[in-house]
Structure formats: structure tokens, C-alpha cells
N, CA, C and O atoms as a printed pandas DataFrame, in Angstrom:
     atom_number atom_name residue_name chain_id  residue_number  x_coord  y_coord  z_coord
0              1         N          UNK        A               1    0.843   -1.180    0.000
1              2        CA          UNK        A               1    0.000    0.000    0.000
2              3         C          UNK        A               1    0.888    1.243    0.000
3              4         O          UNK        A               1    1.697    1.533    0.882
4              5         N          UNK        A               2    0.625    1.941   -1.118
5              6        CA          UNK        A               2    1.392    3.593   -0.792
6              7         C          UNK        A               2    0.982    4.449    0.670
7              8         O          UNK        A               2   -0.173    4.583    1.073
8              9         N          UNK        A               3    1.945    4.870    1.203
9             10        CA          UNK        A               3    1.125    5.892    2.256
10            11         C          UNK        A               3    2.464    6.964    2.139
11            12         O          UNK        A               3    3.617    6.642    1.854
12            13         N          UNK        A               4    2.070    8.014    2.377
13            14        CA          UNK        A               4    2.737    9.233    2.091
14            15         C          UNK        A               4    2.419   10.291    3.186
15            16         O          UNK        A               4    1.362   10.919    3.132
16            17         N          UNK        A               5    3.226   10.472    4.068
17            18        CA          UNK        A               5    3.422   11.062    5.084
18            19         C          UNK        A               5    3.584   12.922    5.294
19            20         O          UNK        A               5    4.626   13.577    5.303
20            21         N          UNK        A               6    2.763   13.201    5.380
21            22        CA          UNK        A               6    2.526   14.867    5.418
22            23         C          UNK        A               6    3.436   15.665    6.073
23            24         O          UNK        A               6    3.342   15.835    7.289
24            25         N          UNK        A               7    4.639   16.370    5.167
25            26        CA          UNK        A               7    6.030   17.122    5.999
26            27         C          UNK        A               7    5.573   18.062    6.781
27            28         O          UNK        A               7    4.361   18.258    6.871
28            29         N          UNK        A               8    6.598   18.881    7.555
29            30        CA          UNK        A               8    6.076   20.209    8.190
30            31         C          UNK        A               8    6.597   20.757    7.020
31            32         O          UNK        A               8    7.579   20.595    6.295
32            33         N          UNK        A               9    5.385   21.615    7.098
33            34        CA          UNK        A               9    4.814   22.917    6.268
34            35         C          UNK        A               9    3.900   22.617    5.294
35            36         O          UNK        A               9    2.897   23.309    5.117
36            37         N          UNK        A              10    4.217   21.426    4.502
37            38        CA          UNK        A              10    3.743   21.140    3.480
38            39         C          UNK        A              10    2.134   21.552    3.063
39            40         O          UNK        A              10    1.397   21.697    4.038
40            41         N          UNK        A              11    1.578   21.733    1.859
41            42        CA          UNK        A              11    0.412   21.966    1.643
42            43         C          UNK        A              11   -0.458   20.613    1.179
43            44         O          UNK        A              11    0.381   19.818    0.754
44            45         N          UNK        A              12   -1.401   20.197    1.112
45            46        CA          UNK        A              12   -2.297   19.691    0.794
46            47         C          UNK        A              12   -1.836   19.492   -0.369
47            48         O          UNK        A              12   -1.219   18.430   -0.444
48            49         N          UNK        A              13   -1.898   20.269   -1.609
49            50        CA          UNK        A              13   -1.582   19.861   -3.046
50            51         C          UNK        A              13   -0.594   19.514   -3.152
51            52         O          UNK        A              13   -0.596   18.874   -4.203
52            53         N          UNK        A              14    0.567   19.490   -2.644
53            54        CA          UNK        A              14    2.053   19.157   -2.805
54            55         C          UNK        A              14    1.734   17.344   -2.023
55            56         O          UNK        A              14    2.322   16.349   -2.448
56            57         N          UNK        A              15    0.987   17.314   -1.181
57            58        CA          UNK        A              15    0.866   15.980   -0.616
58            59         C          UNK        A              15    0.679   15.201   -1.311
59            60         O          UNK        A              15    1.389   14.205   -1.444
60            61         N          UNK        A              16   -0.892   15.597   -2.284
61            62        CA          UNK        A              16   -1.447   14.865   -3.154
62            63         C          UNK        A              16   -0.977   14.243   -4.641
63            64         O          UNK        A              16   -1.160   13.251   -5.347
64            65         N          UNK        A              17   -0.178   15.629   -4.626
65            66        CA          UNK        A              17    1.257   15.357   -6.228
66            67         C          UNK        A              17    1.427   14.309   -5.681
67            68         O          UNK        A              17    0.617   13.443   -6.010
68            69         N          UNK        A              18    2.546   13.886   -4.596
69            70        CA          UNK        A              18    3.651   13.584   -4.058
70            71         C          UNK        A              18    2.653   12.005   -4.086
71            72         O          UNK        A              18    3.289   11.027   -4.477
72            73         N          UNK        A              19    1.645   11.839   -3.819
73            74        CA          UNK        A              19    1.079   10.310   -3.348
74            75         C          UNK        A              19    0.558    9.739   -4.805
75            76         O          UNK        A              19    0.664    8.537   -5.051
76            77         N          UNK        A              20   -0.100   10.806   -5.913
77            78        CA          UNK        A              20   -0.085   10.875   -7.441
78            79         C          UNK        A              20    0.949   10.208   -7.982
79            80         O          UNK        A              20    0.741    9.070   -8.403
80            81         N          UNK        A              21    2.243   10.780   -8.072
81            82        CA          UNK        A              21    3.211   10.513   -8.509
82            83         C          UNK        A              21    3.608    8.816   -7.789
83            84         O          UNK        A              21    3.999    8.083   -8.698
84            85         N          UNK        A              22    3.587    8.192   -6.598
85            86        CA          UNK        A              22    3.694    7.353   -5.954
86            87         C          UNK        A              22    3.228    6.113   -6.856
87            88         O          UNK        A              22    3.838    5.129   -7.273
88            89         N          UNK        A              23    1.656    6.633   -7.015
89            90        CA          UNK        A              23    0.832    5.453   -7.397
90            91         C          UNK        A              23    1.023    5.264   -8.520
91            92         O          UNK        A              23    0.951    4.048   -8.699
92            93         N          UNK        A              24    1.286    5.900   -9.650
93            94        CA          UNK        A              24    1.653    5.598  -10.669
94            95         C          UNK        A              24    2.961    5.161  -11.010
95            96         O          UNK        A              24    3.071    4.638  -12.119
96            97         N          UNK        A              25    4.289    5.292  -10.084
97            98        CA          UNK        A              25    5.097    4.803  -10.244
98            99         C          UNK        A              25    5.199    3.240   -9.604
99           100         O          UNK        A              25    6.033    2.407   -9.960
100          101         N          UNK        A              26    4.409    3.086   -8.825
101          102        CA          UNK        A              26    3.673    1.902   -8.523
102          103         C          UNK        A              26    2.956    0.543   -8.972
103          104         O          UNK        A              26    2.739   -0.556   -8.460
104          105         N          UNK        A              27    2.562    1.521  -10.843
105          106        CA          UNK        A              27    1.854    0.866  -11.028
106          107         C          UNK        A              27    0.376    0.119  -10.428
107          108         O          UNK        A              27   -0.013   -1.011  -10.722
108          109         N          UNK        A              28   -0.402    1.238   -9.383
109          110        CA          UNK        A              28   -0.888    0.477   -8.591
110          111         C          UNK        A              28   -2.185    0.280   -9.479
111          112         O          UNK        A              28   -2.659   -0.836   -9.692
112          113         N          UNK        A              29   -2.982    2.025  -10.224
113          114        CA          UNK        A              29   -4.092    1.910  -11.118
114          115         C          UNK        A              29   -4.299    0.589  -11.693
115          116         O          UNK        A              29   -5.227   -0.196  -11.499
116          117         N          UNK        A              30   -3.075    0.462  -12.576
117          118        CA          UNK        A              30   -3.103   -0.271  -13.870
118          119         C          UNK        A              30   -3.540   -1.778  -13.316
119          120         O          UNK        A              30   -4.583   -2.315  -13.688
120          121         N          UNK        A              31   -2.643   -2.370  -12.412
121          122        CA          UNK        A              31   -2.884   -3.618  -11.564
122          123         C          UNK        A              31   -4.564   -3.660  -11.158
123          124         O          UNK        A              31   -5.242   -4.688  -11.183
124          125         N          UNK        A              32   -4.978   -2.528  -10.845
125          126        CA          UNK        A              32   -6.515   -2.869  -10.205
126          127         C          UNK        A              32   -7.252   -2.830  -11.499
127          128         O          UNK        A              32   -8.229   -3.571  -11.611
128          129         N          UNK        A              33   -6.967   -2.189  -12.322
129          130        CA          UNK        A              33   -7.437   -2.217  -13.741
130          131         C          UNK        A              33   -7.530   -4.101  -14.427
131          132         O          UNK        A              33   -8.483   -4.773  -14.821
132          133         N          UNK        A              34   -6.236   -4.359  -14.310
133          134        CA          UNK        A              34   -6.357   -5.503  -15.165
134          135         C          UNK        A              34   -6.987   -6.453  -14.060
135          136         O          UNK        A              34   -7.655   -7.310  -14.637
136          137         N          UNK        A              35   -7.004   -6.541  -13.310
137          138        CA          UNK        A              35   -7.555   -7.538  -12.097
138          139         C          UNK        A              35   -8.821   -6.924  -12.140
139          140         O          UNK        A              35   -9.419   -7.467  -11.211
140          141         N          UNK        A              36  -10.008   -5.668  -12.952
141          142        CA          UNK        A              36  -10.882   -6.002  -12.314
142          143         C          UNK        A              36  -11.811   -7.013  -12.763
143          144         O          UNK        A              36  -12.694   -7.496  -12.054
144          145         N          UNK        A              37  -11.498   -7.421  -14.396
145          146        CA          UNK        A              37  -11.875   -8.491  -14.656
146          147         C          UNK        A              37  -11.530   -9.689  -14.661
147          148         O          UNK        A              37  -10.316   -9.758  -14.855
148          149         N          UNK        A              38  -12.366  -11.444  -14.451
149          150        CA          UNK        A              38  -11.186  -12.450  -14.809
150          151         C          UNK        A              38  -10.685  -12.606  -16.467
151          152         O          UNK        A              38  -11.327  -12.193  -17.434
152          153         N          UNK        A              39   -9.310  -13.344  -16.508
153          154        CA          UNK        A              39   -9.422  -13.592  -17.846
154          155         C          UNK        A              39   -8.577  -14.450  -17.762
155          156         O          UNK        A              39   -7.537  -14.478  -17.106
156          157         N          UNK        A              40   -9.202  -15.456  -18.707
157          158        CA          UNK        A              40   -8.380  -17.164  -18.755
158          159         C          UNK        A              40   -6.949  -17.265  -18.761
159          160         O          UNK        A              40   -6.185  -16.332  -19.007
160          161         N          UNK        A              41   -6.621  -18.452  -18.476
161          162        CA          UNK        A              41   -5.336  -18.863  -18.894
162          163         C          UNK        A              41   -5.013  -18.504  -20.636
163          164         O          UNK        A              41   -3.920  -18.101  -21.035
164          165         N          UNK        A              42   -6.038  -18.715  -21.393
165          166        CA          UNK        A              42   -5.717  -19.109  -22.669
166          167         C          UNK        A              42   -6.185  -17.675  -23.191
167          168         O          UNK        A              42   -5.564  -17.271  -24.174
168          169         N          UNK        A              43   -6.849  -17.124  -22.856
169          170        CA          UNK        A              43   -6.951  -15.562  -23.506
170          171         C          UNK        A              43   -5.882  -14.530  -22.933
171          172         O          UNK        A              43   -5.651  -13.432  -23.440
172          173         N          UNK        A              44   -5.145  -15.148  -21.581
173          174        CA          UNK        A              44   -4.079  -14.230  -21.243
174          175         C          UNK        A              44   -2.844  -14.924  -22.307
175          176         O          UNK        A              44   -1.807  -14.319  -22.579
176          177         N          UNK        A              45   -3.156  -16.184  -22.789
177          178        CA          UNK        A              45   -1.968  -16.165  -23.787
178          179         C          UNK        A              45   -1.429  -15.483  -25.089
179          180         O          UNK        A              45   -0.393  -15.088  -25.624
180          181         N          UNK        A              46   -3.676  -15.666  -25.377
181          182        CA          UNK        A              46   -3.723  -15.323  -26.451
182          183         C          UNK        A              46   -2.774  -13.645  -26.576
183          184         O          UNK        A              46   -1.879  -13.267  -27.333
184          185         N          UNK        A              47   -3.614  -12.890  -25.278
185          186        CA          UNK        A              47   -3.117  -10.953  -25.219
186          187         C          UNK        A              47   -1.312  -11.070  -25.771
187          188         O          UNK        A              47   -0.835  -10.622  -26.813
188          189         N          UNK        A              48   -0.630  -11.799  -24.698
189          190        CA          UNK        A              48    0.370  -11.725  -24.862
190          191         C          UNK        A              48    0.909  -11.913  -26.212
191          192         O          UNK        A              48    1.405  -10.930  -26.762
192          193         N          UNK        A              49    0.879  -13.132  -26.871
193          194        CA          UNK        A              49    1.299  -13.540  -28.165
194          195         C          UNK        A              49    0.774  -12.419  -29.185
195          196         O          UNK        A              49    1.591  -12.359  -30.104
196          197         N          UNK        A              50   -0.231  -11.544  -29.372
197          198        CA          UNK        A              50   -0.698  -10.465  -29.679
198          199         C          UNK        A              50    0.219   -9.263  -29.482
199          200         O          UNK        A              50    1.020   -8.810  -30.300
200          201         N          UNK        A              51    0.008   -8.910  -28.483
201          202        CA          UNK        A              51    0.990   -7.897  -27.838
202          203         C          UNK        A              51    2.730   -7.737  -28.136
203          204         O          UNK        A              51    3.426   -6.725  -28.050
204          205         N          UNK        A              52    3.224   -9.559  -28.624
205          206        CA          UNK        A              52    4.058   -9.813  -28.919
206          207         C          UNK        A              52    4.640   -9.384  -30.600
207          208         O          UNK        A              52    5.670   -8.877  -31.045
208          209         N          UNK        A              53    3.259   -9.942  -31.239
209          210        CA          UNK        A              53    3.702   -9.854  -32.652
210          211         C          UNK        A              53    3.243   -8.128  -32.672
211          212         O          UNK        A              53    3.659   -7.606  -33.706
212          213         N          UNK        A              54    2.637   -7.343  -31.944
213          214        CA          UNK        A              54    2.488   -6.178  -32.574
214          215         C          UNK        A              54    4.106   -5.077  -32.385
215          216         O          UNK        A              54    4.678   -4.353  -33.200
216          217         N          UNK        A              55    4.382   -5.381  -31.056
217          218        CA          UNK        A              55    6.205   -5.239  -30.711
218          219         C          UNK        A              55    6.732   -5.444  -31.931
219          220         O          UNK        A              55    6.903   -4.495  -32.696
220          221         N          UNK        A              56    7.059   -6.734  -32.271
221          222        CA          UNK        A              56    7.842   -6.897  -33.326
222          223         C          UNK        A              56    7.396   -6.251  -34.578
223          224         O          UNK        A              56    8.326   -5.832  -35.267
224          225         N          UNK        A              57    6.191   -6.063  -35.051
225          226        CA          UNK        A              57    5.969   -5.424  -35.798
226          227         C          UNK        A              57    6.555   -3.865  -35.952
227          228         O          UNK        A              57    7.049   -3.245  -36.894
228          229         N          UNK        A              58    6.247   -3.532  -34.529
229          230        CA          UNK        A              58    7.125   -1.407  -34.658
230          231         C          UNK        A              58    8.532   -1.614  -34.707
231          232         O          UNK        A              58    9.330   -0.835  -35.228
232          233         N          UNK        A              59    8.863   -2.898  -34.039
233          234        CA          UNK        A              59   10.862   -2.906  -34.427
234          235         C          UNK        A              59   11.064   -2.765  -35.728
235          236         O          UNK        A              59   11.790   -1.877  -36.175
236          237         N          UNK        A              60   10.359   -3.742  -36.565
237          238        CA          UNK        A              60   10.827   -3.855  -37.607
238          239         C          UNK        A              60   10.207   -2.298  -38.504
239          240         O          UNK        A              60   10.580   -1.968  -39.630
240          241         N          UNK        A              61    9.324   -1.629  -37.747
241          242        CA          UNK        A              61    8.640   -0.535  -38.614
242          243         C          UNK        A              61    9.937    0.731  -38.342
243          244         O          UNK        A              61   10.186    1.623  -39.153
244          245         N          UNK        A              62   10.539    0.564  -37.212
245          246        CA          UNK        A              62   11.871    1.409  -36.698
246          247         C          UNK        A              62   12.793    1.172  -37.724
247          248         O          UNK        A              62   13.288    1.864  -38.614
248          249         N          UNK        A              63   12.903   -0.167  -37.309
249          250        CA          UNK        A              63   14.457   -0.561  -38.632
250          251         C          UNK        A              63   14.326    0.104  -39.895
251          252         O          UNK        A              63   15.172    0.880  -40.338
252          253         N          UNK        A              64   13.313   -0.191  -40.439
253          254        CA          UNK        A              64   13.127   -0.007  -42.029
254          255         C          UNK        A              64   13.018    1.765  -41.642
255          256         O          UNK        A              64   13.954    2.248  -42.278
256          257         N          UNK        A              65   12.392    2.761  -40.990
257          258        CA          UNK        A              65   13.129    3.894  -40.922
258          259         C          UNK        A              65   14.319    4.310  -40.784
259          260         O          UNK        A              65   14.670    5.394  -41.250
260          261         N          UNK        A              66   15.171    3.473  -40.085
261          262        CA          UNK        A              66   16.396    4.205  -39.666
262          263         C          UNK        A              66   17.467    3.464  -40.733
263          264         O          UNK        A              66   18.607    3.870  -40.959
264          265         N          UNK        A              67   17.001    2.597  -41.174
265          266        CA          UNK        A              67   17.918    2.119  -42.272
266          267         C          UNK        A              67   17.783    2.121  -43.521
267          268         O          UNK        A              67   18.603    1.927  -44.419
268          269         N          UNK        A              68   15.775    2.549  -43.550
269          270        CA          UNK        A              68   15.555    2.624  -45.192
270          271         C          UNK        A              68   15.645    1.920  -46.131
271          272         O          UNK        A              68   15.940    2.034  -47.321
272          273         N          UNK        A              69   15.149    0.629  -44.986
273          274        CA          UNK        A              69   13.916   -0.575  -45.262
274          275         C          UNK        A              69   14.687   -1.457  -46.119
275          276         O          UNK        A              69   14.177   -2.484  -46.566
């Protein structure tokens, strides 16, 4: 759990940055995001292997820019 401890002086909005910045470096959103639904063994394969060939797809869309295909 993030908890973020209120300095002396500090303001309210500087707290809230400060616990903002936390959770997202945390990753905590994203985690409650993908957990709020279930999803199979075999459709989490499927995402991945997906997710996989679309990666390789922008490498190779990089290469062929920077080398001019």
C-alpha cells in the first residue's frame, strides 16, 4: 500500500502530487485495472502472443526507418 506522510509545512496539493506521482510509479491503477476483470489462462496467452507480434511489428517498422527498409 502507498502511504505518504505529510512534511512540516507542506500543503495539501504538494501531498497529493507527491502520493499521485507514488501510485503511478507503482503501477498500482493499472494492476486494479487488469484484475478487475477475470481472464483465462488461454486468452491471457492469447493478449500476450498479440501484444508480442504487434512489438515486433514497430521494431521492424523502426528498422526499415532508420535504415531505409
Amino acid at each position: 500500500m502507498t502511504r505518504v506522510v505529510l512534511k512540516p509545512g507542506e500543503s495539501q496539493e504538494s501531498l497529493l502530487k507527491r502520493f499521485r506521482k507514488r501510485v503511478s510509479k507503482n503501477r498500482i491503477l493499472s494492476d486494479v485495472k487488469k484484475k478487475r476483470f477475470f481472464v483465462s489462462k488461454s486468452e491471457q496467452r492469447r493478449r500476450a502472443r498479440l501484444k508480442a507480434i504487434r512489438k515486433e511489428r514497430r521494431r521492424q517498422r523502426r528498422e526499415e526507418r532508420r535504415y531505409g527498409g
